[in-house]
C-alpha positions as CSV (number, residue, x, y, z in Angstrom):
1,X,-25.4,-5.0,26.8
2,X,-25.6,-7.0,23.7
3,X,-22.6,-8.8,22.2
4,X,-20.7,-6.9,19.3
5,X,-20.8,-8.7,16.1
6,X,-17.4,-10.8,15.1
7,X,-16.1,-9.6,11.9
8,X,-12.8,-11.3,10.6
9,X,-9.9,-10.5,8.5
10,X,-7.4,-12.8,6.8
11,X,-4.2,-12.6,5.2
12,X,-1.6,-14.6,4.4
13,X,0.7,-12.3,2.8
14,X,1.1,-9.0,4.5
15,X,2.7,-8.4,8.1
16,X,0.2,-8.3,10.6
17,X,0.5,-4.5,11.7
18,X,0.3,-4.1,8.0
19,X,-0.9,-0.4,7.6
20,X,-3.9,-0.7,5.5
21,X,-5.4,-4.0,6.8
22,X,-4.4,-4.0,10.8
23,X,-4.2,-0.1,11.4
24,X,-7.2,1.6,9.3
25,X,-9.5,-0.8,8.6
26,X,-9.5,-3.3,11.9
27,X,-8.9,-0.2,14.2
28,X,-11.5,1.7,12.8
29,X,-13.9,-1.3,13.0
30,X,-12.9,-2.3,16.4
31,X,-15.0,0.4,17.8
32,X,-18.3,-1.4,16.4
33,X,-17.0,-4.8,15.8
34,X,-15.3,-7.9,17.8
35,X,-11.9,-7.7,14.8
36,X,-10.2,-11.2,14.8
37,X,-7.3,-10.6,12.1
38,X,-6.1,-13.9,11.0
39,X,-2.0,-13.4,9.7
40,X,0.2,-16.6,9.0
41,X,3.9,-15.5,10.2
42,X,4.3,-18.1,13.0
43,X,4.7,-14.9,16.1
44,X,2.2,-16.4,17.8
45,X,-1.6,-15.2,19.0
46,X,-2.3,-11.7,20.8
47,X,-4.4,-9.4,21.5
48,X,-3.6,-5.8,20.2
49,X,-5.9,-2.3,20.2
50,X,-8.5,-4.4,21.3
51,X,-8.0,-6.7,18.3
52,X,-8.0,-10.9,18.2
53,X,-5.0,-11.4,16.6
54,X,-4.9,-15.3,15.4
55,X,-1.7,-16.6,14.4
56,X,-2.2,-19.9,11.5
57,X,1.4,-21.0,12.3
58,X,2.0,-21.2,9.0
59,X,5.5,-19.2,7.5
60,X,5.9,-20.5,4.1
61,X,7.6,-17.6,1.9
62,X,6.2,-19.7,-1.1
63,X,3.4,-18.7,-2.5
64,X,2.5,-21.6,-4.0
65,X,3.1,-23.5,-1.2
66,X,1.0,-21.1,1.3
67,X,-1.6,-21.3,-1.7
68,X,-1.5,-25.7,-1.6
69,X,-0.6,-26.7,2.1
70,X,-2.5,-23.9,3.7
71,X,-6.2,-23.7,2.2
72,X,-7.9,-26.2,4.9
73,X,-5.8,-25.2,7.9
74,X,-6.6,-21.4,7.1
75,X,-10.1,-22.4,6.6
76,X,-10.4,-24.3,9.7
77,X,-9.4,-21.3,11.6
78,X,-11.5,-18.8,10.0
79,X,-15.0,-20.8,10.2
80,X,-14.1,-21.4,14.2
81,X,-14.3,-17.4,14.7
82,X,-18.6,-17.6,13.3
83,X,-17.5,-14.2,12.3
84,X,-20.6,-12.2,10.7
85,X,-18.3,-11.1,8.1
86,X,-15.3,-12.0,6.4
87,X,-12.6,-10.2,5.1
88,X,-9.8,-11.4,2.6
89,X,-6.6,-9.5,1.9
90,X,-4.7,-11.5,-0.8
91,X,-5.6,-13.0,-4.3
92,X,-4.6,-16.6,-3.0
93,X,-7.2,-16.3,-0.7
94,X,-10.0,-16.3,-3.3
95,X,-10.8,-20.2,-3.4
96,X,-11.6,-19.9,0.8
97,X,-13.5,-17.0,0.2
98,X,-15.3,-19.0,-2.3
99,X,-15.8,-22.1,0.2
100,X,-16.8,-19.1,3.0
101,X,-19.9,-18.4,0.9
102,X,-21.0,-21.7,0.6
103,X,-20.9,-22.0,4.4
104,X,-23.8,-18.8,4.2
105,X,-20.8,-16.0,5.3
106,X,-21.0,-13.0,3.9
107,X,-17.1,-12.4,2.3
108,X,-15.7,-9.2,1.2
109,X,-12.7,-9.4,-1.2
110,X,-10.5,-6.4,-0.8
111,X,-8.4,-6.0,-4.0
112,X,-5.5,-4.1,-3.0
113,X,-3.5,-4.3,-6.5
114,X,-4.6,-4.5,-10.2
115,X,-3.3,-8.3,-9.8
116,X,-4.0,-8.3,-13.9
117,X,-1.6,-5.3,-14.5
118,X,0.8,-6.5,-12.0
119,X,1.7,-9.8,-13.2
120,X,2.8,-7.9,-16.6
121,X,5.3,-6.0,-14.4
122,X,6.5,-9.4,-12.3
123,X,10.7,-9.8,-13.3
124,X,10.4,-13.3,-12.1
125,X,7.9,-14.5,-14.5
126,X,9.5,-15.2,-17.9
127,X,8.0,-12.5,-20.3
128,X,6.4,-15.2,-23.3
129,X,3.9,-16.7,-20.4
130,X,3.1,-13.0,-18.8
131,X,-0.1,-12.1,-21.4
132,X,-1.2,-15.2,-21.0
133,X,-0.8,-15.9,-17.1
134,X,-2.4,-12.3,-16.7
135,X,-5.3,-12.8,-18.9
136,X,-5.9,-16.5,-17.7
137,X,-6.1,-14.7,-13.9
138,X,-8.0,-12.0,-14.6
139,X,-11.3,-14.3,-15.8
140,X,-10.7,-16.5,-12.6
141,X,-10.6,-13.1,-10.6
142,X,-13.6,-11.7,-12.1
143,X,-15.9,-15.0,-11.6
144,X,-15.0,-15.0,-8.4
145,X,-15.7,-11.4,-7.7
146,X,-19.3,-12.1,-9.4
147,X,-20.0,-14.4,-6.1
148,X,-18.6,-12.4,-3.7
149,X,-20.8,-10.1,-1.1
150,X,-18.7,-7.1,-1.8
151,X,-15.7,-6.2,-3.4
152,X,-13.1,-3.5,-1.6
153,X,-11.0,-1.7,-4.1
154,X,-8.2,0.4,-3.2
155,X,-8.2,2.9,-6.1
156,X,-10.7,4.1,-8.4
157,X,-9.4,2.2,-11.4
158,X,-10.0,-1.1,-9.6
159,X,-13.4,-0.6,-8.5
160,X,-14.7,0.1,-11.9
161,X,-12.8,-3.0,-13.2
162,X,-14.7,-4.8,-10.7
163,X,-18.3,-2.5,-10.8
164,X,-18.8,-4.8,-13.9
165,X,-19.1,-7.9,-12.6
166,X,-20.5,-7.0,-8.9
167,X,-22.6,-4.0,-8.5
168,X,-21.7,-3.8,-4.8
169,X,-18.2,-2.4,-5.4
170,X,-16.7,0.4,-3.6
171,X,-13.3,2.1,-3.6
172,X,-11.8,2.4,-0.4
173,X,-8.9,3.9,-0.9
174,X,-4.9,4.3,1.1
175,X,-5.4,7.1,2.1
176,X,-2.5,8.4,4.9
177,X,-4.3,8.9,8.7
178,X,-3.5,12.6,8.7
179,X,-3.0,12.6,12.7
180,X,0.1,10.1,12.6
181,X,2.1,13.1,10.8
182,X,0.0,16.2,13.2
183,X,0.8,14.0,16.4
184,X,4.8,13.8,15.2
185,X,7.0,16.3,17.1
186,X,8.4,18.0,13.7
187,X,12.0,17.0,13.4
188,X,14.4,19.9,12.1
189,X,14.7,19.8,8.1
190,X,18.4,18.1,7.4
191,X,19.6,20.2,4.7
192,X,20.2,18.3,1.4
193,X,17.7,15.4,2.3
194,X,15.2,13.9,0.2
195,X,13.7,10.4,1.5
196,X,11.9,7.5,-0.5
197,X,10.3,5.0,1.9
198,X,8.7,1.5,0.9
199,X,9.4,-1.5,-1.2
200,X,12.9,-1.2,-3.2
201,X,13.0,-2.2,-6.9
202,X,13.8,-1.6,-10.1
203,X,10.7,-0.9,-11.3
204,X,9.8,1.6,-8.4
205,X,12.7,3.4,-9.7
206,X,15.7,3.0,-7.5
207,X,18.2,2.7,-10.2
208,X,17.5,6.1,-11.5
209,X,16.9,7.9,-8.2
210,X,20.5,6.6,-7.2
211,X,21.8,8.6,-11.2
212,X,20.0,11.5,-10.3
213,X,22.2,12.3,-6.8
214,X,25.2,12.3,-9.4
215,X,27.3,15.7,-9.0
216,X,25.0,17.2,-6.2
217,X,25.3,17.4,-2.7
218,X,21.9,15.4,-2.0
219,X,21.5,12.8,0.6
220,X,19.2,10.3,0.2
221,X,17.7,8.4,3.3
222,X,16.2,5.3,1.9
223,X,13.8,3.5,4.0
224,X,12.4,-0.3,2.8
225,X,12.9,-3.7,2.0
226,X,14.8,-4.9,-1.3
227,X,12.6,-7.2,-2.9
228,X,16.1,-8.4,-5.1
229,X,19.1,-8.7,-2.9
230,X,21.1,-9.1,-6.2
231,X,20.3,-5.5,-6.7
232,X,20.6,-3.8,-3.4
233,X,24.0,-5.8,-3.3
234,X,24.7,-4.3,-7.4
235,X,23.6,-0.7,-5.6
236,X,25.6,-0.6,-2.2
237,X,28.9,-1.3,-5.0
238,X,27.7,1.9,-6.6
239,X,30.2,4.9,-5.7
240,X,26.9,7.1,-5.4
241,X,25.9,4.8,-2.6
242,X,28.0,7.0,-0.3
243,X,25.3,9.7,-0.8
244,X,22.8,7.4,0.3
245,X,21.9,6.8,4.4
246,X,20.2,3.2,4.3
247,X,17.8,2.8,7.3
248,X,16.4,-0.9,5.6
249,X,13.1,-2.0,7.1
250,X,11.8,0.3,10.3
251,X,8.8,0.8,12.0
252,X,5.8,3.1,11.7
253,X,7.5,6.3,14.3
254,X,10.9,6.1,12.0
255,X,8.7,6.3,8.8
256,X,7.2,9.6,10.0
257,X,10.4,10.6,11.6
258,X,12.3,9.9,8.1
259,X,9.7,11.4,5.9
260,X,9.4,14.4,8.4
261,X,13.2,15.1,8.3
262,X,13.3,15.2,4.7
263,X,12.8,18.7,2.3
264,X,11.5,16.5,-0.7
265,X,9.6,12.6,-0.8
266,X,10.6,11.2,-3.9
267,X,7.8,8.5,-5.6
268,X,8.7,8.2,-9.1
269,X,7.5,4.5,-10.0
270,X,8.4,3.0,-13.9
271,X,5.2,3.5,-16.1
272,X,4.2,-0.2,-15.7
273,X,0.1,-0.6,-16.4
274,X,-0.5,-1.7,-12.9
275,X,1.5,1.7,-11.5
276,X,0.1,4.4,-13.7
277,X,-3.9,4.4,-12.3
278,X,-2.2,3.8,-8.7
279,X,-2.6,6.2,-5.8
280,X,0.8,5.0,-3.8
281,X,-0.1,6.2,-0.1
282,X,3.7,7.0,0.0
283,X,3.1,10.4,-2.0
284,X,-0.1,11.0,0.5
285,X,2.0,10.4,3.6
286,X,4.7,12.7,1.9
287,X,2.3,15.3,1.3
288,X,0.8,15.0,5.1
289,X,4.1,15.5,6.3
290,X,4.5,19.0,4.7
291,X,6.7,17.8,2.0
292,X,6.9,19.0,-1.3
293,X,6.5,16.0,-3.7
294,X,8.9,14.7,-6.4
295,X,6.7,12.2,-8.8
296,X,6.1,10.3,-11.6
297,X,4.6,12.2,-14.2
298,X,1.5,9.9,-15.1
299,X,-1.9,12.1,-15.7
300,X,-3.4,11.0,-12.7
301,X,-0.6,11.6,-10.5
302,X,0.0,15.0,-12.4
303,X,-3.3,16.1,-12.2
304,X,-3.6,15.7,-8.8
305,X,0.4,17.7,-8.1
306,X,-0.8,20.3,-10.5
307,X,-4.7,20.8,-8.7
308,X,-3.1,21.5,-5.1
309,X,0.6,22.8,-6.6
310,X,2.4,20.6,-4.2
311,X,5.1,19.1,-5.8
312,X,7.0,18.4,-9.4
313,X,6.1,15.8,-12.2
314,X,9.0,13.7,-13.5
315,X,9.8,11.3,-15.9
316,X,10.7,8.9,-13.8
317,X,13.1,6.8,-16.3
318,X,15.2,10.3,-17.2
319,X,17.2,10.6,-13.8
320,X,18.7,13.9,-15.0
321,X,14.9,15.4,-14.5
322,X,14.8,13.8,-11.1
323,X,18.0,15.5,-10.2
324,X,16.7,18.9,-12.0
325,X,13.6,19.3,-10.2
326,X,15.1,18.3,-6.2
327,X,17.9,20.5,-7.0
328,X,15.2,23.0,-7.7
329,X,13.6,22.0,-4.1
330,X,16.9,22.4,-2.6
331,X,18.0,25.9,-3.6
332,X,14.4,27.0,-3.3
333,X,13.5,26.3,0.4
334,X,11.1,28.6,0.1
335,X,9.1,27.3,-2.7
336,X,9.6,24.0,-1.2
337,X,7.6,24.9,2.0
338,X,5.3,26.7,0.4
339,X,4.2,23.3,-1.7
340,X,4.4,21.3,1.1
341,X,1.6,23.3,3.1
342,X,-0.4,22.8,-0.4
343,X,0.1,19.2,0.1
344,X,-0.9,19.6,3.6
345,X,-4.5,21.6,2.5
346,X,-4.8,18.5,0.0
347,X,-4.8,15.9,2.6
348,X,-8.3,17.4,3.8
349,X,-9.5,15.4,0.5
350,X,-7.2,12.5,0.5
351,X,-7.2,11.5,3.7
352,X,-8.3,8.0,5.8
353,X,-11.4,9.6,7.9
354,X,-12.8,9.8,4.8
355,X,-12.5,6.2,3.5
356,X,-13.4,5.0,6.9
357,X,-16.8,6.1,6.5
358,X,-17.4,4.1,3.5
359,X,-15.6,0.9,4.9
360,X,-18.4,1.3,7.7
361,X,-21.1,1.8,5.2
362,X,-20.1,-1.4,3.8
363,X,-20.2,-2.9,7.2
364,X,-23.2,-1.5,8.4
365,X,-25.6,-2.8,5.2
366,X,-24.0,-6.7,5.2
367,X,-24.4,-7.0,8.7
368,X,-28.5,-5.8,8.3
369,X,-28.9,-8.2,5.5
């Protein structure tokens, strides 16, 4: 029986049972492919679901300095693998992908954020260099992406950014593996309970999400990392914090087990540039769970509540709506159930089987090149 080609993916940024990158895509191309998944976290190589998991050793919580010390020791580890293809998970990453081609690999660049957008939205980066920092990344982005074999997009926004400058863009995008929440023994609903789940911060709307449990009887179970510790330490000071159960970082089974608990998901993100053409899987996952939804009211996100009548749009920075529309959710258990099965017919569309099939496509014509 013939060897299986080796494919590769690397990041230096994300855990390495990250969602996206380790569980859909390596998985799905571990049935076709040798996966090696190169992660820089310092736990040491395994072997996991059949994939090569290769440890760089590296744990710098720098970027800059993972971007300056790293680049050779990263691309030393990749070139051993001969991988067929490579596959790079993080904008640091772009300068090895660059010296990747030049060894004759074929690189894919998977562009999981609007990097552009998203530096406007960064609190650490002091506001007069933003534009300019943003701008100034964006051309380096984009000549890159003109050399690169294929660019991955997770949204539709980002791929027809990047359609421009490389015609053999696709979107591939987060989509929520519909099984994980079908496969989950069905907790009973916890009266009162609405959940958020992933990264904590301002901007993802925590501060008004915390106002809107003001003179109800909601609980909120809160699941994530605080990117700020200033402000999860300003918030657990908060006498509303009381109505809050705080389950901090947890694995995969407790996310479907929180989410699955809840009567209402809350996503209701600040209208930042790089959040309003997002699809944040968190509202997928919500809605494969049989929750009702409770979102930010940007047109995309709207259209898509209003097309499958499965949830409420908000204005996420007017916590008084927020409270208005769980409260509605609450008292009307009913109606709350009856959007959450909408949610559940709308995951037949926006679901991971159907990305997959276009990450293999992709697969499939770079390797017969």
């Amino acid at each position: 029986m013939p060897q299986l080609p080796t494919v590769c993916h690397i990041t230096t940024v994300h855990p390495r049972y990250d969602i996206r990158i380790f569980r859909k895509q390596c998985m799905s191309l571990s049935k076709f492919y040798q996966v090696v998944l190169i992660v820089a976290d310092g736990k040491g190589h395994e072997k996991k679901n059949g994939i090569s998991i290769h440890d760089a050793g590296l744990t710098q919580t720098s970027r800059i300095k993972r971007f300056t010390q790293s680049k050779a020791h990263i691309f030393n580890a990749a070139i051993s693998k001969n991988a067929a293809i490579y596959h790079l998970h993080d904008p640091e990453l772009l300068p090895l992908g660059l010296k990747l081609l030049k060894a004759g690999k074929h690189v894919i660049y998977d562009s999981h954020e609007d990097v552009p957008r998203q530096i406007l939205s960064k609190e650490y980066i002091p506001t007069i260099f933003k534009s300019v920092i943003s701008h100034l990344y964006e051309i380096y982005e984009n000549r890159c992406a003109k050399k690169y074999s294929c660019i991955v997009a997770a949204t539709p926004f980002i791929e027809k950014r990047f359609k421009k400058y490389n015609p053999c863009t696709i979107s591939v995008n987060n989509y929520p593996i519909a099984e994980e929440f079908r496969q989950n023994t069905k907790p009973e609903k916890k009266p009162n309970v609405v959940c958020y789940v992933g990264a904590i911060t301002k901007n993802r709307g925590i501060c008004e999400t915390l106002e809107a449990l003001k003179d109800t009887p909601l609980e909120l179970h809160l699941a994530g990392s605080f990117v700020d510790k200033n402000l999860q330490r300003t918030l657990q000071k908060n006498k509303l914090w009381k109505q809050v159960q705080y389950f901090g970082f947890v694995n995969r089974k407790d996310v479907v087990e929180i989410i699955s608990a809840s009567n209402a998901g809350l996503v209701t993100l600040h209208p930042t540039k790089n959040y309003i053409d997002s699809l944040p899987i968190k509202m997928f996952e919500y809605m494969a769970a049989g929750l009702a939804v409770v979102a930010s009211d940007f047109p995309l996100w709207k259209t898509i509540i209003n097309e499958f009548d499965c949830g409420i749009a908000v204005d996420p920075l007017n916590p008084s709506e927020i409270r208005e529309a769980l409260m509605y959710l609450i008292k009307h258990p009913l109606e709350a159930e009856r959007m959450g099965r909408n949610g559940l017919k709308a995951i037949e569309k926006y679901n991971w089987r159907n990305e997959k099939e276009k990450l293999l496509s992709i697969y499939d014509n770079l390797i017969s090149k």
